[in-house]
N, C-alpha and C positions, 0 to 999 in steps of 0.2 A: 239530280245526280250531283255528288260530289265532288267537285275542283280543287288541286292542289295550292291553286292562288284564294280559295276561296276557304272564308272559315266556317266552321260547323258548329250546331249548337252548344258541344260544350268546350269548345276548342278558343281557347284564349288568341287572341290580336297578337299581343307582342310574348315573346318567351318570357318566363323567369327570369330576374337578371341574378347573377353566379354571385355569390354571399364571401367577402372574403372571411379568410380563416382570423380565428381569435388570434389577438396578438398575444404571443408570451408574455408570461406575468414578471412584471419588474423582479429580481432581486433581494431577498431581505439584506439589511446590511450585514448578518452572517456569510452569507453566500455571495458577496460581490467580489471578496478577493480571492473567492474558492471555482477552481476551475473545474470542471467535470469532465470525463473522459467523452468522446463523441461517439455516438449509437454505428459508428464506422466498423470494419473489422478487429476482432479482438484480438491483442498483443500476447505474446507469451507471456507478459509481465502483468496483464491485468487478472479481476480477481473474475474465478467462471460464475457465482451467486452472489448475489448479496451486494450492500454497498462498499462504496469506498470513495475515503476523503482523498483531498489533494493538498498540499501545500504548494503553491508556486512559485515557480523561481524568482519571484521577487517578494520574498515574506519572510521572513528572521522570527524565529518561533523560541524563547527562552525561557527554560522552566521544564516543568510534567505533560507531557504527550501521556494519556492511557484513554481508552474505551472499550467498546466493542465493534469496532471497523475496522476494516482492513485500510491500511495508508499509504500513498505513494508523493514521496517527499521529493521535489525539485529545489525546494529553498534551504536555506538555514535552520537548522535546528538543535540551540546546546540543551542540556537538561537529562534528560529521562524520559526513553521512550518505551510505554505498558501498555502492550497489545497481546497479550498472552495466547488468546486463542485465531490469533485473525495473520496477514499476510503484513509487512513492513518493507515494501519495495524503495531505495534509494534510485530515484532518477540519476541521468547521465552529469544534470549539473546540480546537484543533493551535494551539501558540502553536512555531515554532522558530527554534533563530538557529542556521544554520549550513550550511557550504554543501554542498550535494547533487550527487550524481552519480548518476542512473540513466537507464534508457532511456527514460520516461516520468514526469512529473512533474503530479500535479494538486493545485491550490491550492485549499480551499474555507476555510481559516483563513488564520492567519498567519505567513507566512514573513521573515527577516532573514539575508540569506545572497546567496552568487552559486549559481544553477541550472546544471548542464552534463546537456544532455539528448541523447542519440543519436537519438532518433525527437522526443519534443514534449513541451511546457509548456504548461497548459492554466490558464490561473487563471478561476475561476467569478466570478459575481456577486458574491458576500458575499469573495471572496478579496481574501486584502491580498501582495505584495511588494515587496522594498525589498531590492534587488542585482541583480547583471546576471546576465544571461539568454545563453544559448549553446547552440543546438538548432536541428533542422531544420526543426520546426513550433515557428509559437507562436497559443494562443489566447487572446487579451483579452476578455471579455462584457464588456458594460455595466453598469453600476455599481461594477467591480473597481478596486481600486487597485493600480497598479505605480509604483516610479522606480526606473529605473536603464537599464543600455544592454541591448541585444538585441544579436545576432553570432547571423544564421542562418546557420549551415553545411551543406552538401550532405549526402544520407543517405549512410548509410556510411562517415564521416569516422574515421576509424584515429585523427586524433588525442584522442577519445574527452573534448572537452570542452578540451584545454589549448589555450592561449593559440599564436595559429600567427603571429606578429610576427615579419618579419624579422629576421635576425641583421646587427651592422654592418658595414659593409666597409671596410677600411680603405682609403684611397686615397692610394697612393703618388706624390708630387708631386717629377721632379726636373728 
């Protein structure tokens, strides 16, 4: 008969010992000064599919920002930023001058630039901008600061943000 102190023929002496887990792979040096958002509960401000970069508050980015990502800027950013189809989120310490193109735009820092947005510009409470605004939605909260013009355009607009001003006619007087 069999004993719980005793072992049985195909019953091992000592247990398994617990395997630790793989360690995470280093970093490329693309991704070492790129923060990533944590698998934590998701913010109003992050994007629901798909990826998204980060720039962080300690990075100064000058020149052309475009791709196909969605981005959430915490650092520095002069230049030009071309996100057409994706989400352009300015974190709380986002300081940028420059002007933006994407489908979505939210403001929780500060912006210095014209916005051209295909769906909406959403500037938060603590958000600052200073240039004009061109989108189908716009949201202002209270306490936010904007100056500049607005130009809401219908969804779907092809001209994808450009300036839609008549061309002159010339008028031939004889």
């Amino acid at each position: 008969m069999w004993k719980p102190n005793q072992a049985g023929p195909n019953t091992p002496l000592t247990p398994e010992p617990v395997r630790p887990a793989s360690p995470a792979p280093a970093p490329t040096p693309f991704e070492a000064g790129v923060t990533r958002p944590s698998p934590g509960p998701v913010a109003a401000t992050a994007v629901p599919s798909g990826e998204q970069a980060t720039i962080g508050k300690s990075l100064i980015v000058k020149g052309e920002v475009s791709g196909s990502e969605s981005l959430y800027i915490d650092g520095k950013v002069e230049g030009a930023i071309n996100l057409a189809g994706n989400r352009v989120t300015i974190g709380r310490n986002g300081q940028v001058a420059a002007n933006i193109t994407a489908r979505e735009v939210v403001v929780l820092g500060k912006v210095r630039g014209n916005v051209h947005a295909s769906d909406r510009v959403d500037i938060r409470s603590e958000g600052s901008l200073t240039g004009d605004v061109a989108a189908a939605r716009i949201s202002i909260e209270d306490g936010a600061y904007f100056k500049g013009g607005i130009d809401i355009r219908k969804p779907g607009d092809t001209k994808n943000g450009a300036a839609t001003t008549p061309e002159p006619v010339a008028i031939n007087q004889s």
